[in-house]
Every structure is written in structure tokens, then in C-alpha cells.
N, C-alpha and C positions, 0 to 999 in steps of 0.2 A: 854218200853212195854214188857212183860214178853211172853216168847214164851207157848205157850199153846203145851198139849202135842198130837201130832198127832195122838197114838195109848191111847185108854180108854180103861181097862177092866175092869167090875164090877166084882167083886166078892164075895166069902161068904169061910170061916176060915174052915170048913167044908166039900166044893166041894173039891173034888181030879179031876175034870178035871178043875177046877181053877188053882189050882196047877201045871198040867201040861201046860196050855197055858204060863203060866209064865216062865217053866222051858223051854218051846220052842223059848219065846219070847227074856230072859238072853241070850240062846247059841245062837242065831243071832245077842247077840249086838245090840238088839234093846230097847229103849228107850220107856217107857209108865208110864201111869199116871195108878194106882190102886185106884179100889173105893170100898172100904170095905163096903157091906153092912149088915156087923153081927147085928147090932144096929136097924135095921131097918123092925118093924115089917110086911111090907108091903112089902117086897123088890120086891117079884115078879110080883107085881101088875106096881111097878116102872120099872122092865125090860123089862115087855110088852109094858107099856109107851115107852119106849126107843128104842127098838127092834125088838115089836110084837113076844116074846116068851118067856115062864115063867121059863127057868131054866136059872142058870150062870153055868161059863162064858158070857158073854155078853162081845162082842170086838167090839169098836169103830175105826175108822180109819179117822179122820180128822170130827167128829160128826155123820159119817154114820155108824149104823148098818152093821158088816160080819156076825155078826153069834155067835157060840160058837166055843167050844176046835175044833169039826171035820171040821167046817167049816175054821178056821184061819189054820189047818195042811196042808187041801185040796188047801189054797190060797199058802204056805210056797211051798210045793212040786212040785205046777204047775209055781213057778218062777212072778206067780201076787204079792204077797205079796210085794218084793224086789222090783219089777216093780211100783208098784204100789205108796211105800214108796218114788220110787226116784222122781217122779211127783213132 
């Protein structure tokens, strides 16, 4: 059975704060699943689905809704994020 990835960020080629959640998530050495939704003309309607808020990043954590880029730095700096992962 294949391990599913316990960090999900949607994204879009476009967003610079996609960019950065990613460039936050590599320099921890952490492992995620990317969901590119350039193709997808609904995407935001799909994030609210997802998330309950219409912009990405959108960051998953084991299927649950964090947030976006400010809300994954605020979990990274207050030491949850790492805490959180180790669960």
C-alpha cells in the first residue's frame, strides 16, 4: 500500500506565494504532494471546496485544511508545524 503524502499543497504556476510555501517546505526537508491546478478552470471554487478560501496556496496536513503561505510560516515558526508532522 503506497504511503499517501501527509503534506498536500495545491497550487497554480502563477502564485508567488505557492512558490514560497514550497521554498519553505524543501528547506525543512519536508516531503509533499503538489497539486497543480493551472489546467483547471474552476480551481478556486475547488479550494473553497477544500479549504473554505478562494486563493492558493492551499496546504493540507494529513487531509486537513492549514491555511495558505502565512498561515504554514506562522505554524513553521511557532514549532506546530514540526510538532505536528511528528504525530
Amino acid at each position: 500500500m503506497p504511503l499517501v503524502a501527509r503534506i498536500r499543497l495545491y497550487t497554480t504556476g502563477w502564485c508567488g506565494f505557492c512558490v514560497r510555501a514550497k521554498v519553505l517546505l524543501d528547506a525543512r526537508g519536508l516531503a509533499y504532494e503538489e497539486v497543480s491546478l493551472d489546467d483547471d478552470p474552476a480551481f478556486r471554487q475547488k479550494v473553497y471546496d477544500l479549504g473554505r478560501q478562494w486563493t492558493v496556496p492551499l496546504v493540507t496536513i494529513d487531509g486537513e485544511p492549514v491555511g495558505g503561505y502565512r498561515e504554514l510560516v506562522a505554524l513553521d515558526r511557532s514549532g506546530l508545524l514540526a510538532e505536528r508532522l511528528a504525530a
